[in-house]
N, C-alpha and C positions, 0 to 999 in steps of 0.2 A: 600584569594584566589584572583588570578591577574581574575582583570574584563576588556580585551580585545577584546572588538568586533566593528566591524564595523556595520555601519547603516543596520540593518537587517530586513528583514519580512518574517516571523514566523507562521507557522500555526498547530492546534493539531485539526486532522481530526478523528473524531470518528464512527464506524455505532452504527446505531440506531436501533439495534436488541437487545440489551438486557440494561440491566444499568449498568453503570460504578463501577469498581471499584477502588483497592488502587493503581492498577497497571496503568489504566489509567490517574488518579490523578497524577503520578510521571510522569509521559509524559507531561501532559497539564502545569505542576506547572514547570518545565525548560524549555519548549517555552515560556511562561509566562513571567519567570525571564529574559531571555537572548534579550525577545526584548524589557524587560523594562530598561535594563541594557545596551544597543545600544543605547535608543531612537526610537528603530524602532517599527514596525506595529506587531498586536499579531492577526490572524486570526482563524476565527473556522469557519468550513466545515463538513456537516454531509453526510458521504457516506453510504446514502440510495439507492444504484443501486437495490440492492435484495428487490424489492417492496414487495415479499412476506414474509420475516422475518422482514422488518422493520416495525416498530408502532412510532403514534402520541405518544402514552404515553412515551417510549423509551425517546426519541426526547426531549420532555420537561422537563425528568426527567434529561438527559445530560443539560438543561439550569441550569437549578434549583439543581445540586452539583455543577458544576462549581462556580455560584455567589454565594454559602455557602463556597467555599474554599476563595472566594475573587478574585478572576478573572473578567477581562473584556477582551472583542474581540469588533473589529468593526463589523456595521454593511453595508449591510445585509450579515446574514449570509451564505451562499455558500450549498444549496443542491443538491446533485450529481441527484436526481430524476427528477430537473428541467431544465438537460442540457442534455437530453441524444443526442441529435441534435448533438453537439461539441465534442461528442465521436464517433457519425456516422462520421461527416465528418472526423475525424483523420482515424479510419477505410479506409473510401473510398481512402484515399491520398494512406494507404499501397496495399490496392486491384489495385489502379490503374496502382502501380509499379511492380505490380506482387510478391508481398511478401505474401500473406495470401491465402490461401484456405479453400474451404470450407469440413467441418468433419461429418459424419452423424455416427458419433461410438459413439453408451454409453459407460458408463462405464463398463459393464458387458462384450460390444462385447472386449475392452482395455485387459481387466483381461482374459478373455478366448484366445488372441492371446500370452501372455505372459506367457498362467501358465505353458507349457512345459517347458520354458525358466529360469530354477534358477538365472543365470546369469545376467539376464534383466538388465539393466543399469536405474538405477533410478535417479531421478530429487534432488534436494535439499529436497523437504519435505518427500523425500520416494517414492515417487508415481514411477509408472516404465514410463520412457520416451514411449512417443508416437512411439507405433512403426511404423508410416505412412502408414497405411492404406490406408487411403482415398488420399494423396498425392499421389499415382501415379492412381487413375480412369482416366481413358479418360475424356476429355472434354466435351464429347457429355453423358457418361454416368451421370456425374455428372450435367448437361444442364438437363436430363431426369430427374430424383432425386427430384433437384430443383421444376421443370413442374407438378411433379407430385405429391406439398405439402410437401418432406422429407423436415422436419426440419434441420437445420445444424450448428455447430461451427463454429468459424472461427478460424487456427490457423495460427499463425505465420511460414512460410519458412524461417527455420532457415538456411540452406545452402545457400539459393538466399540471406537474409537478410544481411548475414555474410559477401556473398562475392559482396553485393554491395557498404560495407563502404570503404575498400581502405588505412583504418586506423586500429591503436588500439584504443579500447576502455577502458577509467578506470575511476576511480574518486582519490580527495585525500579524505583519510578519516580522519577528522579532531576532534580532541577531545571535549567531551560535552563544556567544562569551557577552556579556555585559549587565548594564541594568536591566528588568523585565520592562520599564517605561520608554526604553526604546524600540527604534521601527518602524515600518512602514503599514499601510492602512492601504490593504487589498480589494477592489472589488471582486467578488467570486464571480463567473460566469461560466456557470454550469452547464449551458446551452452547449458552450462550445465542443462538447457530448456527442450530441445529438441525443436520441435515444437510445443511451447505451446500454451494454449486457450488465446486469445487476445481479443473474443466476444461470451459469453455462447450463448446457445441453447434458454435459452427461457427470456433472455435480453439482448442481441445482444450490452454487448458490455461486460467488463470485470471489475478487480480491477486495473489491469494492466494499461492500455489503459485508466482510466476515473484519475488514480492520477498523469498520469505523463504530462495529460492535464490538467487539475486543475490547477495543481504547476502552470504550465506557463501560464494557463491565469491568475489566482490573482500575478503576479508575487513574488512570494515566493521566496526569495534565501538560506535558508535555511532550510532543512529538519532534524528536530530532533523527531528522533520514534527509537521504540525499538529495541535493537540487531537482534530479532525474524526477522526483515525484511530487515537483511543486505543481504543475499543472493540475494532476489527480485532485488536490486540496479542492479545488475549483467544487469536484462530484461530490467531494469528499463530507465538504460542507453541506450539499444541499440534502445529503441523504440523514447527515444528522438532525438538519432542524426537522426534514418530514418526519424521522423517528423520537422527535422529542430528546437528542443525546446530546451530551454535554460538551461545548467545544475547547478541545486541550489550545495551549498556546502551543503554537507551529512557527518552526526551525529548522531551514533546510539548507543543508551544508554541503561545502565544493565537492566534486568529486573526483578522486583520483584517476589520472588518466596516463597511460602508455606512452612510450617516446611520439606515438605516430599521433599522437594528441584523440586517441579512444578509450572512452571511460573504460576503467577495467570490468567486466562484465564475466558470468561463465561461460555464456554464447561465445564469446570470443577466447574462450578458454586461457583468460589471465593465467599468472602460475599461481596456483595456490599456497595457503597457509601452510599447509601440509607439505607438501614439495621445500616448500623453503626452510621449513623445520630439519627433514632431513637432508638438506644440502649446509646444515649447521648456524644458520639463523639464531639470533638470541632471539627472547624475548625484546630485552634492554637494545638490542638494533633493530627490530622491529619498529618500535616506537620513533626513534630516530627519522626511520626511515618515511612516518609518517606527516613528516613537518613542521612545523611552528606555530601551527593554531592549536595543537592539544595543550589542557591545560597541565604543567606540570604536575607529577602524581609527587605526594608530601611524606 
């Protein structure tokens, strides 16, 4: 297999809500390969924003498979719990331009303004677009709200957002393994959103907003994660031109999936790295176990 790449830095970002499994492993084991295969930098980042599902034990158990598969990352490594500052400030730049509002609708009030609506136009993961509620309160209502303790989201104004670029937005999407000159030539369309959450309620900032700062502060030029979050690229993009950030080349790979043909996921409680460690797993079958597209290690 042609091994073509330019000098790369690479990162497999994982949260630290539950333990890794085989699905994981096949994401971290092709950044892995492709920046040892460059020459370039291999980084790991744990996106701990959800301080209330993520755990220490999580955290050290993602150390302790990775160095069982044989991996190495620079240090230090990059915790999203420790920057929330650099996701407020990205925040503040969009508030400042008048892109973000604030949301005080749970989820229930969402679902009770849509249920007459079969039609509801949904977002990528299913979920029915915000139908903007709270985007048109007055200002002073919303001034009150605030004054008066209502907690609130922050989302993105996708119509101001849209029509403050002036451009199109896309990426090229570039195959896992080959020349960088290959690939296909994405239209972004961010819309497909709607007005989405860009800083939850009760950690005021997002997934959104805390990787597409990340990327560009560890300067990462390459994003290799799974097919599951090619959609996301779509927001992914539009948040970096509004912030002025740098767009990495994006690569988004198969994902492993169960006999019953479901990606392996924690929700569905895959069996873990760890389980399979102690049911006598090598490393060297691990990999095996992974496929034909990882690039052989030398």
């Amino acid at each position: 297999m042609t091994r073509s790449f330019s000098n790369q830095t690479l990162r497999f970002a994982p949260s630290s809500n539950g333990y890794l499994h085989l699905g994981h492993a096949y994401s971290a084991l092709l950044n892995f390969e492709m920046a040892r295969a460059s020459g370039g930098r291999m980084l790991l980042r744990i996106e701990d924003i959800d301080i209330d599902r993520c755990r220490p034990e999580f955290e050290q158990a993602i150390y302790e498979d990775l160095e069982w598969l044989g991996l190495s990352w620079e240090l230090p490594v990059r915790r999203q719990s420790e920057h929330f500052s650099d996701y407020a400030n990205a925040l503040e730049r969009l508030r400042s331009r008048g892109l973000v509002y604030p949301c005080f609708c749970s989820r229930g009030d969402i679902m009770a303004t849509v249920a007459g609506r079969p039609d509801s136009p949904r977002d990528p993961d299913g979920s029915p677009l915000y139908p903007g509620t709270c985007k048109h309160l007055p200002p002073a209502e919303r001034a009150r709200r605030l004054a008066g303790g209502r907690s609130a989201a922050q989302r993105i104004d996708m119509d101001a957002a849209m029509a403050s670029l002036g451009f199109q937005l896309g990426w090229r999407e570039r195959p896992v393994f080959g020349s960088s000159a290959e690939g296909r030539e994405i239209i972004a369309e961010p819309a497909l959103w709607g007005d989405a959450i860009v800083a939850r309620k009760d950690i005021q900032t997002s997934y959104h907003i805390a990787v597409v700062v990340d990327d560009a502060l560890q300067g990462v030029t390459d994003v290799v994660r799974g097919e599951d979050l090619f959609m996301a690229t779509h927001l992914h993009r539009l948040l970096q031109a509004l912030l002025d950030l740098p767009e990495p080349r994006y690569r988004h790979h198969r994902l492993l999936r169960d006999a019953s043909g479901h990606k392996l996921s924690k929700s569905l409680r895959a069996k873990s790295l760890r389980a399979l460690r102690q049911e006598g797993l090598s490393p060297e079958a691990a990999r095996k176990l992974l496929g034909g597209e990882l690039i052989a290690a030398s």
